[in-house]
C-alpha positions in Angstrom: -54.7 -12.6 37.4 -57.8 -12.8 39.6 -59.8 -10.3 36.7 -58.4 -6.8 38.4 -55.0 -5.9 36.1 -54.8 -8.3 33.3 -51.1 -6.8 32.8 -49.8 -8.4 36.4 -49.2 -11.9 37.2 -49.6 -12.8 40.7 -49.6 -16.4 42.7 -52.1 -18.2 42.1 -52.5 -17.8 38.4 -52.8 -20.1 35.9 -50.4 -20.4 33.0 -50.6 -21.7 29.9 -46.5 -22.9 28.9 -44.6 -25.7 26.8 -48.2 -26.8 25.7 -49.5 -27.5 29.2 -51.2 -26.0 32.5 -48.8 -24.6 35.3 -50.1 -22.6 38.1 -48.0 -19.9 39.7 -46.7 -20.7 42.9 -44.2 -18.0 44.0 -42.6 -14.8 42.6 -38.6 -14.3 43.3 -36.8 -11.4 41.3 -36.9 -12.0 38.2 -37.8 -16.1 38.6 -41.2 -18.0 38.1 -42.0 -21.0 40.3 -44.3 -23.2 38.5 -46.4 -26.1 39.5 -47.9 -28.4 36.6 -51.3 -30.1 37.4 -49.3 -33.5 37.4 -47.4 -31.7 40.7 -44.0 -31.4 39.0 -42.2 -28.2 40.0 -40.1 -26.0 38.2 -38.4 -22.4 38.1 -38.0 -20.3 35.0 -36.8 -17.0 34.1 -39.7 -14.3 34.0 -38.2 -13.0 30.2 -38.2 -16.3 29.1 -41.7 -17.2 30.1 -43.1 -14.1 28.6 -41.7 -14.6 25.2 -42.6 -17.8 24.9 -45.2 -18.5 21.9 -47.8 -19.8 23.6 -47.7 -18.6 26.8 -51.0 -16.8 28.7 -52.7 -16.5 31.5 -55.8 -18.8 32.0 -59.5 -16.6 32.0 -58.1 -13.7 31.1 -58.0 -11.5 27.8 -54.3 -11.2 26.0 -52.3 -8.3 26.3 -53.5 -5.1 24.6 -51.2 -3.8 22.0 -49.2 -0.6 21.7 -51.0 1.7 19.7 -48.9 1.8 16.2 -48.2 5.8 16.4 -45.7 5.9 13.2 -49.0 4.5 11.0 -51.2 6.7 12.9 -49.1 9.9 11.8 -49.8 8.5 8.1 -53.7 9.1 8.3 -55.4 12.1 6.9 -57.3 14.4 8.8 -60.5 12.9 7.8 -59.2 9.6 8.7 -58.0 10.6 11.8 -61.0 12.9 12.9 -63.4 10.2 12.4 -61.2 7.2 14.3 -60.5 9.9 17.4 -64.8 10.8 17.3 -65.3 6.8 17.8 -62.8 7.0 20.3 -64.7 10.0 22.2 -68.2 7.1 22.2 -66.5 4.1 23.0 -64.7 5.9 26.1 -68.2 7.1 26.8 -69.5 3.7 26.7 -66.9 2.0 28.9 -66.9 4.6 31.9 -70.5 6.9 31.3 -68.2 10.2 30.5 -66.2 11.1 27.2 -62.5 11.4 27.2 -61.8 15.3 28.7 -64.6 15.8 30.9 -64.4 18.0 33.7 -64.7 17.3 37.3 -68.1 16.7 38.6 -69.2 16.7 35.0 -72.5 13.8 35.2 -73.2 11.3 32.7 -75.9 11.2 30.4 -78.8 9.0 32.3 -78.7 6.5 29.4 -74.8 6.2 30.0 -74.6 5.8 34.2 -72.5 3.2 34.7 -74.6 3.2 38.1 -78.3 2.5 36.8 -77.6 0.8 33.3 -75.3 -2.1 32.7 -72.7 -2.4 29.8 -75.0 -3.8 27.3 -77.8 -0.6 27.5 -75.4 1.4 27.3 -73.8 0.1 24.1 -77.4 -0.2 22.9 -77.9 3.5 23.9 -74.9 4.9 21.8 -76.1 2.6 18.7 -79.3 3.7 19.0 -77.8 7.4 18.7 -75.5 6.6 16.1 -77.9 4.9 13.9 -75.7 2.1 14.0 -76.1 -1.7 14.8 -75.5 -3.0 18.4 -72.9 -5.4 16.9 -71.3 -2.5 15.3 -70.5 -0.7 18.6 -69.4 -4.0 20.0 -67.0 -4.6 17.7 -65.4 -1.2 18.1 -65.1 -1.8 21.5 -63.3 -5.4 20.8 -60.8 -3.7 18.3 -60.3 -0.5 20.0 -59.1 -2.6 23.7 -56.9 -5.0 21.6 -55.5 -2.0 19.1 -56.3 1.5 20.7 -56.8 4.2 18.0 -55.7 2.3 15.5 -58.5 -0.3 15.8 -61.2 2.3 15.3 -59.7 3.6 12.0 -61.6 2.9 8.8 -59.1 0.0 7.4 -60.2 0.5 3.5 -58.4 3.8 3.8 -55.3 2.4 4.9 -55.5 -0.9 2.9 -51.9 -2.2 1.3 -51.9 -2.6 -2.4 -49.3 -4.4 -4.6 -47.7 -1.7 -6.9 -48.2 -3.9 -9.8 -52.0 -2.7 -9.2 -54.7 -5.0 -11.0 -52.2 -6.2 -13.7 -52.1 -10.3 -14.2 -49.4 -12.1 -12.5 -48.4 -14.2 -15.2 -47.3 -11.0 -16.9 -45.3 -9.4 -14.2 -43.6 -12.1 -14.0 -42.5 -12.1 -17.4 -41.7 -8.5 -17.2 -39.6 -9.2 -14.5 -37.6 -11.9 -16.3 -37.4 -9.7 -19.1 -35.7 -6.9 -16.7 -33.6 -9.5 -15.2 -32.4 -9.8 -19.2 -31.4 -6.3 -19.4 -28.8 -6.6 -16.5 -26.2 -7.7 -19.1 -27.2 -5.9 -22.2 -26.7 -2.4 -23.7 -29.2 0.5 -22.2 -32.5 0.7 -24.3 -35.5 2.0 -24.2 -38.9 0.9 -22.2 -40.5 0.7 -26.1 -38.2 -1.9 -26.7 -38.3 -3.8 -23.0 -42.6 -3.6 -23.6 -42.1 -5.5 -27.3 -39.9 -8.1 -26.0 -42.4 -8.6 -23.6 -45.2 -8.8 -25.2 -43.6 -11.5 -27.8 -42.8 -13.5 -24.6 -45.9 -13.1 -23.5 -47.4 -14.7 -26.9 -45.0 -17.3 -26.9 -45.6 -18.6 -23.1 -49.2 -18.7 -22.9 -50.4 -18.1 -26.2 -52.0 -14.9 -28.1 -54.6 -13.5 -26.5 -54.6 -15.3 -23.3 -52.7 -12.8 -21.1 -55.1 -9.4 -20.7 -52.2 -6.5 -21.6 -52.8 -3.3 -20.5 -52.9 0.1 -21.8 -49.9 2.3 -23.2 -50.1 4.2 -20.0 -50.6 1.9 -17.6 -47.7 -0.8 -19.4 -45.2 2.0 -18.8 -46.4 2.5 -15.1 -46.3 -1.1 -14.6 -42.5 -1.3 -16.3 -41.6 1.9 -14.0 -43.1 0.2 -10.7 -41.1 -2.9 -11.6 -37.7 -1.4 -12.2 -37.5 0.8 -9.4 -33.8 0.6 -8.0 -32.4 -2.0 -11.2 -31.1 1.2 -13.6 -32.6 -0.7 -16.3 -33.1 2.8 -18.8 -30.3 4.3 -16.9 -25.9 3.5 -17.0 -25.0 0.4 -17.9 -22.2 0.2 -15.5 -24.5 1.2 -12.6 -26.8 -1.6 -13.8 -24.5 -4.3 -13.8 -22.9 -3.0 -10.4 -26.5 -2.7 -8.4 -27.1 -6.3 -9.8 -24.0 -7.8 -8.6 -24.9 -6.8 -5.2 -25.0 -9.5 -2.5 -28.3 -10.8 -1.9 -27.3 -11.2 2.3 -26.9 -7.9 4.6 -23.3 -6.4 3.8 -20.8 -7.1 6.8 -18.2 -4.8 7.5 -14.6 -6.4 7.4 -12.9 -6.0 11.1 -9.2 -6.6 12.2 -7.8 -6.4 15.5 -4.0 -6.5 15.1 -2.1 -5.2 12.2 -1.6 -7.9 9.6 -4.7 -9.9 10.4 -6.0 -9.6 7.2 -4.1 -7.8 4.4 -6.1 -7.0 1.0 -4.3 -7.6 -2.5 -5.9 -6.3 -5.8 -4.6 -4.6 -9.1 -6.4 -2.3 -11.4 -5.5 0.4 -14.1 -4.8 3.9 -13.1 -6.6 6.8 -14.1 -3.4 8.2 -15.5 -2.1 8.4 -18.7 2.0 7.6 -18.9 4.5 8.0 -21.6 5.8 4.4 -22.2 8.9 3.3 -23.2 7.9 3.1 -26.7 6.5 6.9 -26.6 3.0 6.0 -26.8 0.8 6.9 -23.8 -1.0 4.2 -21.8 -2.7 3.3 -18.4 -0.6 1.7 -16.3 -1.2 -1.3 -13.8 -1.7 -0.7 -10.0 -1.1 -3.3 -7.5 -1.3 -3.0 -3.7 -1.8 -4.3 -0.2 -3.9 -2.7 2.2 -3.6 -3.8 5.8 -7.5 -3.4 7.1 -7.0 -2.8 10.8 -4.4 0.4 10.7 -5.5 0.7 6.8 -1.8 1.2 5.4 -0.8 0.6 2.6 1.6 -1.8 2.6 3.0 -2.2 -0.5 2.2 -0.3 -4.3 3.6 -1.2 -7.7 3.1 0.1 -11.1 3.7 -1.5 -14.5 2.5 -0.3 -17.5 1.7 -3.8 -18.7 -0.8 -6.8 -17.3 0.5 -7.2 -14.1 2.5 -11.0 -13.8 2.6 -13.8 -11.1 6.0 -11.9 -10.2 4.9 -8.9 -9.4 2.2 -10.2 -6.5 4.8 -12.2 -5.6 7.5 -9.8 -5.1 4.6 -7.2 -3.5 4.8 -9.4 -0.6 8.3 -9.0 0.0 8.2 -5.4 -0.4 5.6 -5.1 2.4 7.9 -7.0 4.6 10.9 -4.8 3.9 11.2 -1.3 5.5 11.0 1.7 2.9 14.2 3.5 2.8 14.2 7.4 3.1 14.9 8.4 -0.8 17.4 11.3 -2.1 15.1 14.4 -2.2 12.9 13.2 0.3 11.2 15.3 3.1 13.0 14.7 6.8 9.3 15.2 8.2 8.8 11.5 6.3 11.2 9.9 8.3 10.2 7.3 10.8 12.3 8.9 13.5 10.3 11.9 13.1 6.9 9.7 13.1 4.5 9.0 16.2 5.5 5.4 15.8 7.2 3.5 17.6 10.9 4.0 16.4 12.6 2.9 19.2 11.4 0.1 19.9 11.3 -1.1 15.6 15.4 0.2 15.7 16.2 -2.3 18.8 14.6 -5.3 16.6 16.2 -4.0 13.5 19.0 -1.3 12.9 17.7 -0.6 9.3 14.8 1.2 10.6 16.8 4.1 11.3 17.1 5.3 7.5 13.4 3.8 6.8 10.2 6.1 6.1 7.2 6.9 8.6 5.4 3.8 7.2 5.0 0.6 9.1 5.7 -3.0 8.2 3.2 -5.0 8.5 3.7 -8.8 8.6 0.4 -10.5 7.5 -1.4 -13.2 9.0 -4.2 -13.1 5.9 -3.9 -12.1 2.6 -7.3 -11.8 0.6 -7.3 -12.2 -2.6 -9.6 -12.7 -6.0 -9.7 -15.1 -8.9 -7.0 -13.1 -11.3 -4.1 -15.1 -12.5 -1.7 -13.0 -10.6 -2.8 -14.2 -7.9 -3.5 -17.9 -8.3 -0.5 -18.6 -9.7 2.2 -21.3 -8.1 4.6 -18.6 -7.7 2.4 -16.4 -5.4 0.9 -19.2 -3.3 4.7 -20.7 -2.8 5.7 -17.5 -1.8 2.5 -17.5 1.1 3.6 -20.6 2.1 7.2 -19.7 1.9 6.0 -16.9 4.6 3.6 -18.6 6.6 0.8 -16.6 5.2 -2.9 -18.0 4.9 -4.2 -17.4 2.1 -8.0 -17.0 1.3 -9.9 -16.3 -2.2 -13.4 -14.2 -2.4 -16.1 -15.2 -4.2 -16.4 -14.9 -7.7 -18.1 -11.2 -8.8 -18.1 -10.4 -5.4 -16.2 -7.4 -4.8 -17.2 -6.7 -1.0 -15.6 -9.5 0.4 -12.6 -6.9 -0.2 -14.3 -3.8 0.3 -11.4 -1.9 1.9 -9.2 -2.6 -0.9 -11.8 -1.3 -3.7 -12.3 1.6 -1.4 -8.5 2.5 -1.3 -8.3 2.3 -5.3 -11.1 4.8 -5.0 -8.9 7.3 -2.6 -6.0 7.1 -4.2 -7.4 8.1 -7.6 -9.3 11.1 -6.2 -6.5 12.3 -3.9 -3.4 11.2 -6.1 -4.3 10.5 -9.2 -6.8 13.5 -9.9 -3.6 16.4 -9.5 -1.3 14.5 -12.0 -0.8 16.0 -15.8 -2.3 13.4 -18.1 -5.4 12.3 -15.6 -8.3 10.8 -17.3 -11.3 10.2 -14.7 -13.2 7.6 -14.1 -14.7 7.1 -17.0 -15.5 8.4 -20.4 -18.1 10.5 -19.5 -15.6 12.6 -16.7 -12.5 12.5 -19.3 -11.1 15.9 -20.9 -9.5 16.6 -24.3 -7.0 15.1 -25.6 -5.6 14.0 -22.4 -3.1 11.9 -24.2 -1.3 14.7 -24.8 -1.1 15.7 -21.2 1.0 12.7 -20.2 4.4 13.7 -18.8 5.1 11.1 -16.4 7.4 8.1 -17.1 6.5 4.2 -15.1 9.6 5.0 -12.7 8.6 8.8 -11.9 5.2 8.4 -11.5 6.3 5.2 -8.7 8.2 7.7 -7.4 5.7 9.9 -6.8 3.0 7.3 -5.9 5.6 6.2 -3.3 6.5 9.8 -1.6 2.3 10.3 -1.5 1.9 7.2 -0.2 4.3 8.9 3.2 3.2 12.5 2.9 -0.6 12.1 2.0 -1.9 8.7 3.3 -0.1 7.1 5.8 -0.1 11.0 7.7 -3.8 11.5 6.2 -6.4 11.2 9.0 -8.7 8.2 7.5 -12.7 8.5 8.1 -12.8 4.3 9.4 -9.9 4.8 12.1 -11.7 5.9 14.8 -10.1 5.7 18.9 -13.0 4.0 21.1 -12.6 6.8 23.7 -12.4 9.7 20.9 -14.7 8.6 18.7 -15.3 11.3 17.2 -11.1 12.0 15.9 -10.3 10.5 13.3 -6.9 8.8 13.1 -4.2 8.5 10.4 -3.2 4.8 9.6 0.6 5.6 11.4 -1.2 6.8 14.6 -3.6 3.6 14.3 -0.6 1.3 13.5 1.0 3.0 16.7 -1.8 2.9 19.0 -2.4 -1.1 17.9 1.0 -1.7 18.6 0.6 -0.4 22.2 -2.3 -2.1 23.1 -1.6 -5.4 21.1 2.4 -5.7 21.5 2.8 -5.9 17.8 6.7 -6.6 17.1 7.2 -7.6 13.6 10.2 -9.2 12.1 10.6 -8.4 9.0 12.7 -9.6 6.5 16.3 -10.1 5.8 18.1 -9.0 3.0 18.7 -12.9 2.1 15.4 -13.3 2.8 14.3 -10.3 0.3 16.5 -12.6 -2.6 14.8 -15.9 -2.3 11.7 -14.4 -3.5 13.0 -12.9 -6.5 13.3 -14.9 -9.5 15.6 -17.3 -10.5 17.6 -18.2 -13.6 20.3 -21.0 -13.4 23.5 -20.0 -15.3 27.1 -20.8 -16.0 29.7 -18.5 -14.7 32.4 -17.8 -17.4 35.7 -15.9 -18.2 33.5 -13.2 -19.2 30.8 -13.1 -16.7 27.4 -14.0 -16.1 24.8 -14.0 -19.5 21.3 -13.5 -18.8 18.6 -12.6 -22.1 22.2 -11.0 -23.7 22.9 -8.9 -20.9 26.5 -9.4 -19.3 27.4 -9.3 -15.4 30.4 -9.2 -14.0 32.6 -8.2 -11.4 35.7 -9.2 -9.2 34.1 -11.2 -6.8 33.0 -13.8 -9.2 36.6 -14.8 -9.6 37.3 -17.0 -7.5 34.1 -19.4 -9.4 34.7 -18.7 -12.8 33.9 -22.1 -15.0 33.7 -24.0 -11.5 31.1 -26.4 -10.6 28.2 -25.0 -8.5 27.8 -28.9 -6.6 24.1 -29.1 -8.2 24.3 -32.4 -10.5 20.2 -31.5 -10.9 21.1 -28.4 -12.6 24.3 -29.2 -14.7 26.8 -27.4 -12.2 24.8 -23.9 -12.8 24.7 -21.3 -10.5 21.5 -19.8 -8.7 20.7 -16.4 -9.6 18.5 -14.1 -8.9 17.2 -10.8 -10.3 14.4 -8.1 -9.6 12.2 -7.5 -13.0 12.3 -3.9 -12.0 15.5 -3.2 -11.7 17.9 -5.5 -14.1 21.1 -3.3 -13.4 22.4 -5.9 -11.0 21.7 -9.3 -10.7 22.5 -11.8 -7.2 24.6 -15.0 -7.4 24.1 -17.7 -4.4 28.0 -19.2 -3.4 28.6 -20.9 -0.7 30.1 -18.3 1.4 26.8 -16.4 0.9 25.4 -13.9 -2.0 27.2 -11.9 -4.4 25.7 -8.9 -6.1 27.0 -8.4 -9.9 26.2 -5.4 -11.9 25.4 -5.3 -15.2 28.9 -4.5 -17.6 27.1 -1.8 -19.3 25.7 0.0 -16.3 28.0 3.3 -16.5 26.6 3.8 -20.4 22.9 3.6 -19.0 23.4 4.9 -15.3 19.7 4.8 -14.6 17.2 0.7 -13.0 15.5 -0.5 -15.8 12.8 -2.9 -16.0 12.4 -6.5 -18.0 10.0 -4.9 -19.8 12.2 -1.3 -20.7 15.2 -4.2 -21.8 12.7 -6.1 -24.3 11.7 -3.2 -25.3 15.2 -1.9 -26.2 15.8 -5.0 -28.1 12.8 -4.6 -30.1 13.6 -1.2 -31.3 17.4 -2.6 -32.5 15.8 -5.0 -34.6 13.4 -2.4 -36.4 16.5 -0.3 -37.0 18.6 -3.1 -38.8 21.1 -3.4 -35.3 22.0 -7.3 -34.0 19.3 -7.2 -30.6 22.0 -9.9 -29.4 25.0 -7.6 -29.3 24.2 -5.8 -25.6 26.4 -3.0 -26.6 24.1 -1.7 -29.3 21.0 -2.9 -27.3 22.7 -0.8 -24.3 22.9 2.5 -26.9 19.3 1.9 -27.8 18.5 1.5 -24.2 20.4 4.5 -22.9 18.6 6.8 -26.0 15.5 5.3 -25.0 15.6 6.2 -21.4 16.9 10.3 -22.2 14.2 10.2 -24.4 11.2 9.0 -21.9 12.7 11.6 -19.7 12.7 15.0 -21.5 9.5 13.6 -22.9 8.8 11.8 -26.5 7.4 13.2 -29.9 4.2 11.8 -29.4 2.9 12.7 -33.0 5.6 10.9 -34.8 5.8 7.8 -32.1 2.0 7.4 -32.6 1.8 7.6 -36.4 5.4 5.2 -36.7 3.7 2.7 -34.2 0.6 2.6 -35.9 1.9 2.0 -39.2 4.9 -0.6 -38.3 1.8 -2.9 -36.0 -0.2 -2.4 -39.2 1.8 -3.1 -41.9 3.4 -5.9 -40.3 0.5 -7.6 -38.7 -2.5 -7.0 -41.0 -0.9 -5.1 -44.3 -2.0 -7.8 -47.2 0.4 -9.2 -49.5 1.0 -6.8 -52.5 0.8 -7.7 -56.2 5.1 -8.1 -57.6 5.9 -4.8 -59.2 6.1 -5.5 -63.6 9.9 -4.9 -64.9 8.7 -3.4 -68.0 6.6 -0.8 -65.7 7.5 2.8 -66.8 8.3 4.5 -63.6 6.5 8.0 -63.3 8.9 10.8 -63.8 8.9 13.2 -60.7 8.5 17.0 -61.3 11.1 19.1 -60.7 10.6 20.7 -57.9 8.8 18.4 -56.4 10.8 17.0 -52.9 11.5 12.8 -52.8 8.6 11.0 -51.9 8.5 9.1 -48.8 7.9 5.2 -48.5 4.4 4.7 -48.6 3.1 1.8 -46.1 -0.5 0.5 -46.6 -2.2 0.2 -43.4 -4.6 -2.9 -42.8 -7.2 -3.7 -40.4 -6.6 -2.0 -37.0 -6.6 -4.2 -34.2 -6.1 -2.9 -30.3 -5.0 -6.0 -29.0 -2.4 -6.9 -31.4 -1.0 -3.0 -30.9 -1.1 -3.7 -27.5 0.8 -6.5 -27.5 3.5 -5.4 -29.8 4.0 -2.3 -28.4 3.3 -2.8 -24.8 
């Protein structure tokens, strides 16, 4: 360094590295040749020598500092008047002349650098000052390590905790009384400052801990609870605790399918059930993270099954067929994808819709039963699909499917009859009453929005690297992906499509097929009518599958391939119906005194049921009937016998006949659920 520029290393020098002395011996770029004092020779890189901890050069002073200018815009004026006047006499003091001085300008005799040395003149200035020798020294030391920043009074600028003065035994039981709160119902800071003051008593003793004033105990509290909602929503408490602790990672994906997200959750819609009560229904989907599609949506008004998750990854591997009614702007010929090139790997893409079908690599998924069940996993492996769980009560290791739930409900859900919000707090009157929709038309319309208003719908994360500031629509991403990846997927057969569906083994007779007293039937089952289907493990029965959601035909497995049978009683109902709708039906028989096991009455019931969900139910009477049949069945108590020798009480005349009078018992939501969803 040779004393000259204490910033510049030249050859020569002597370094202090890797806990011993090196002395430069030659500069080369950006390369450091080094020679120890033992003679060994080396060559490092000039960054890495510089940012090594104990690296410096050998007589000299270390590196000043950069002057901190963000803390220095903090300072008041005061503050900063009186650090830039010290500044004005230690620059004096180094070079005889203060900061600003003109040209030609003479220093002060006591301050010429050429007849007093560095010492008198740093007496001089004390001297002036009033101030100590070893005062002005140090200012000097602090001010060439720190700049300004060193000559600034540091009590003015000294950190505090914001607990202030208060004893750390009792923050920290104010803290763990906080931490109690996360879980609890919303109270007030009167009640959070008794609990901890009985805490406090019961740790250490009465007395022990010093407690604070009123005053300052709510300051404290306040300071403490910044950012934990702890006075505030309950919801938002419990959310903002279940953050992760670590930094929050954004989820990326390359390629469409590399990881798909799966997760259900109600609908802020209310819909008119089978039963003519209104209810939330059920929504389960798949959302492919690099083109953000969704890939597959389905509603039930009940908890969602193992089926359903199961039978959500076949639909995503289908394409969607074009729909009576539907748009010709929705086809997929009429789409920016790549239709040509989808038709020459499979001819059913020319009737599909503009929405992709993504094969997936991934599938996240959480700890719900849906999910975890043997069917669903059988079904991965069945596909080749790797499946992988998030943690529990950590909903951002599937962010972009929580997100999506969010969308849909605020650009879907929000402009149907019978929405409810997001919560209470957002809900309107008597929405109940609102509800038009039915499970089937509201799928409908989920899955015509899901081509007209999402998959066409520029999304705010689908950005093109060279346009970064367009944002793109999940069919142009899933387009431009395919182009630069060579995405090609197969997708599924129809015989493929079957063998995820479920499967009930069954005799074929004279008469048909009989699944849960429903009859199929049809010409092609003649030729293995009361033959033996070659399965000794299963008694001679035949495979056969059916889809939950749609019971009006079911598929039989021969061996010259599959054989779809409708349903005997399909021109009396002429509309898909669901497990659910059929159970339903069968319930309602039995309440009105008709055999549930004869399918022709059960298909009557059904059909009635089905005119009635559409033209809309008499919610009034379906509420008060439901009510009172779950009541009186489940909780009514047993009544006293009525006395023979009872007189009867003679009705007036014109009074009308009374109607049966059913005692209603305890009400119970999840019994009234279950029986009527």
């Amino acid at each position: 360094m040779g004393g000259q520029n204490a910033s510049v290393l030249r050859p020569g020098d002597w370094i202090t590295y890797n806990d011993s002395d090196h002395q430069v011996v030659a500069l080369a770029g950006t390369s450091v040749r080094l020679r120890s004092q033992d003679g060994a020779e080396s060559v490092v890189l000039a960054s890495y020598l510089m940012t090594a901890p104990d690296f410096a050069v050998t007589g000299t002073e270390s590196l000043p500092a950069v002057e901190p200018f963000g803390l220095l815009a903090t300072l008041s004026e005061a503050a900063g008047a009186a650090a830039r006047e010290w500044e004005r006499h230690i620059v004096e003091v180094e070079t005889g002349l203060p900061p600003g001085a003109g040209p030609g300008t003479p220093a002060r005799p006591e301050y010429d650098p050429a007849s007093r040395s560095l010492v008198e003149r740093a007496q001089a200035k004390a001297d002036e000052l009033g101030v100590s020798l070893r005062t002005v020294q140090g200012k000097r030391s602090r001010y060439a390590q720190q700049g300004l920043w060193g000559l600034v009074d540091q009590r003015l600028v000294r950190m505090s905790e914001a607990t202030g003065r208060a004893d750390a035994r009792l923050v920290a039981v104010i803290r763990e009384a906080l931490d109690a709160e996360t879980h609890t119902s919303t109270g007030t800071r009167s009640r959070l400052i008794r609990r901890v003051i009985k805490m406090v008593e019961a740790t250490h003793g009465e007395g022990v801990v010093p407690l604070p004033s009123k005053n300052t105990f709510y300051k404290l509290v306040d300071a403490l609870s910044a950012g934990r909602h702890s006075f505030g929503s309950a919801v938002t408490r419990r959310q903002t605790a279940n953050r992760p602790q670590g930094p929050f990672t954004p989820t990326f994906a390359d390629r469409p399918g590399e990881q798909v997200q799966i997760d259900s959750t109600p609908l802020d819609v209310m819909v008119v059930l089978d039963s003519g009560l209104t209810a939330r229904a059920d929504l389960t989907i798949a959302v492919d993270v690099a083109t953000r599609t969704i890939c597959a949506a389905v509603l039930r008004p009940v908890g969602t099954k193992a089926v359903d998750a199961s039978l959500l990854l076949a639909r995503m591997l289908v394409p969607e067929p074009m729909r009576p009614g539907w748009s010709q702007s929705l086809r997929m010929a009429a789409s920016r994808m790549p239709h040509r090139r989808l038709l020459a790997a499979d001819t059913r893409m020319e009737q599909a819709a503009a929405k992709p079908v993504i094969v997936p690599d991934t599938v996240v998924i959480d700890g719900g039963k849906v999910f975890i069940s043997d069917t669903f996993i059988r079904a991965c492996d069945r596909l080749g699909v790797s499946v992988q769980r998030s943690r529990p009560r950590t909903p951002t290791d599937k962010a972009i499917v929580e997100a999506t739930f969010s969308a849909i409900n605020t650009l879907f859900c929000q402009h149907l009859a019978g929405y409810t919000g997001p919560n209470v707090s957002r809900r309107g009157e008597r929405v109940e009453e609102q509800a038009v929709w039915t499970i089937p038309e509201l799928q409908d319309l989920l899955d015509e929005w899901l081509l007209a208003g999402w998959q066409a719908r520029p999304h705010d994360s689908l950005r093109d690297p060279f346009r970064p500031k367009k944002a793109m629509s999940p069919n142009d991403k899933y387009a431009s992906l395919v182009a630069a990846c060579g995405y090609l997927p197969l997708v599924l057969r129809g015989e493929d499509y079957l063998e995820l569906l479920p499967v009930a083994w069954r005799a074929v007779n004279d008469y048909g097929i009989r699944i849960n007293y429903r009859t199929y039937d049809c010409a092609d089952l003649g030729p293995w009518r009361r033959q033996h289907s070659g399965h000794a493990a299963k008694r001679g029965l035949w495979e056969v599958h059916y889809d939950p959601y749609d019971l009006s035909h079911v598929f039989v497995r021969t061996q010259q391939g599959w054989i779809t049978v409708p349903w005997v009683h399909l021109p009396l109902v002429n509309a898909p119906f669901a497990d659910f709708t059929w159970s339903h039906a069968r319930r309602l028989a039995t309440g009105a005194g008709l055999d549930d096991t004869n399918e022709a009455v059960v298909a009557r019931v059904l059909d009635e049921l089905l005119t009635r969900a559409e033209h809309g139910p008499d919610k009034h009477t379906a509420k008060v009937v439901g009510r009172t049949r779950a009541a009186a069945t489940v909780h009514a108590p047993a009544s006293a016998p009525e006395s023979e020798t009872e007189a009867a009480p003679k009705p007036r005349a014109e009074a009308q006949p009374s109607a049966t009078v059913v005692p209603f018992g305890v009400f119970d939501a999840h019994a009234e659920a279950e029986r009527w969803l």
